[in-house]
N, C-alpha and C positions, 0 to 999 in steps of 0.2 A: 525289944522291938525288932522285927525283920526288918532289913533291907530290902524296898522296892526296886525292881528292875524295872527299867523302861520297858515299856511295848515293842517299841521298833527303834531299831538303832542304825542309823545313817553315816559313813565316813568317806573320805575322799582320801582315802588312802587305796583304796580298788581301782582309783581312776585308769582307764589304759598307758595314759600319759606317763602319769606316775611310776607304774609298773614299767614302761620302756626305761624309764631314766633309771629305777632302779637296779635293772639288770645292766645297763652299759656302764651305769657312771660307779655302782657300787659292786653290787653282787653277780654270781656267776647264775645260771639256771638254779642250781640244786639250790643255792641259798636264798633266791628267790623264791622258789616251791619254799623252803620252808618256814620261811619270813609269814608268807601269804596264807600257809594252811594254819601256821602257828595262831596268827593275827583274826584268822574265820572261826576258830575253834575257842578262842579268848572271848569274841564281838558272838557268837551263840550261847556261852555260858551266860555271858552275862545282862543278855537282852531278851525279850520272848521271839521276835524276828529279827534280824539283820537283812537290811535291804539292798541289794545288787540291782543295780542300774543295769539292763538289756545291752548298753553299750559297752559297759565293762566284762559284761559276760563275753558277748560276742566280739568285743577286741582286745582282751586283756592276756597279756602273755600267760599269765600264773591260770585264768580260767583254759583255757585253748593245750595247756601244754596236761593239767591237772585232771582233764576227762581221756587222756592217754592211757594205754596199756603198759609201760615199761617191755614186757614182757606176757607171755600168754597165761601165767600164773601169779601173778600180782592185779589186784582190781587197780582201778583208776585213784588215783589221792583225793581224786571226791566223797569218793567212798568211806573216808575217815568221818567225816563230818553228822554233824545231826541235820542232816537236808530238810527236815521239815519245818526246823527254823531258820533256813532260810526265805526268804521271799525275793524274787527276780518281778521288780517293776520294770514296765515293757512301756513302749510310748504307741503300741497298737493291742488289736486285742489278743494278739499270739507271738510269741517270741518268732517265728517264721515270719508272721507278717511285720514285725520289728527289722528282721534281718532283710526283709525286702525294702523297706524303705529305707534302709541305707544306703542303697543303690538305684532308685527309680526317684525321680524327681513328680509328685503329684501333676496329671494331667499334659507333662513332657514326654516327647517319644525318645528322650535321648536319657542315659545311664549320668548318676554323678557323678563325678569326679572326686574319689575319694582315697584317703592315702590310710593304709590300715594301720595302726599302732603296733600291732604286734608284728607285723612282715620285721622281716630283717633289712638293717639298714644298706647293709652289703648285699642282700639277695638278689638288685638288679642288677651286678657289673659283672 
């Protein structure tokens, strides 16, 4: 008898939060990227999507550092991945307009106040 794989597989292990404590309190960059691509490329085997929350994409150190170029002849470390099963759940109808209301307050004329997860904690001194 085959093993059924879920539909969609959800973890909180992508949280932005997460990913910051990971890189200060445990791992360096590199061991974060490969903790994180490790762990996407495990969560697509074995799921038919894996779902990425908008927020984790858009504040998550491992997502932000992983659509980089290293250099002009290495693709991005997204590019490992089977992307089509991923799926990125948005809390609007486009990841743009996701990434806007993280900063516009519905119906306010003033910007949120928000503190990015993945900025560096030393970047303002």
């Amino acid at each position: 008898m085959a093993t059924r794989h879920p539909a969609h597989h959800y973890c909180d292990v992508y949280d932005s939060l997460q990913q910051v404590k990971n890189l200060h309190g445990v791992w360096g960059d590199a061991e974060l990227n490969r903790f994180y691509l490790g762990r996407l490329r495990l969560d697509t085997l074995l799921a038919e999507k894996t779902i990425i929350k908008d927020a984790e994409l858009l504040n998550g150190i491992f997502f932000l550092s992983a659509t980089e170029r290293p250099n002009a002849t290495e693709p991005p470390l997204l590019n490992e991945l089977p992307l089509d099963k991923i799926e990125i759940r948005t809390r609007a109808r486009t990841l743009e307009e996701s990434l806007l209301a993280l900063f516009v307050r519905p119906g306010e004329p003033s910007l949120r106040g928000i503190f990015f997860s993945s900025a560096s904690f030393g970047a303002g001194k």
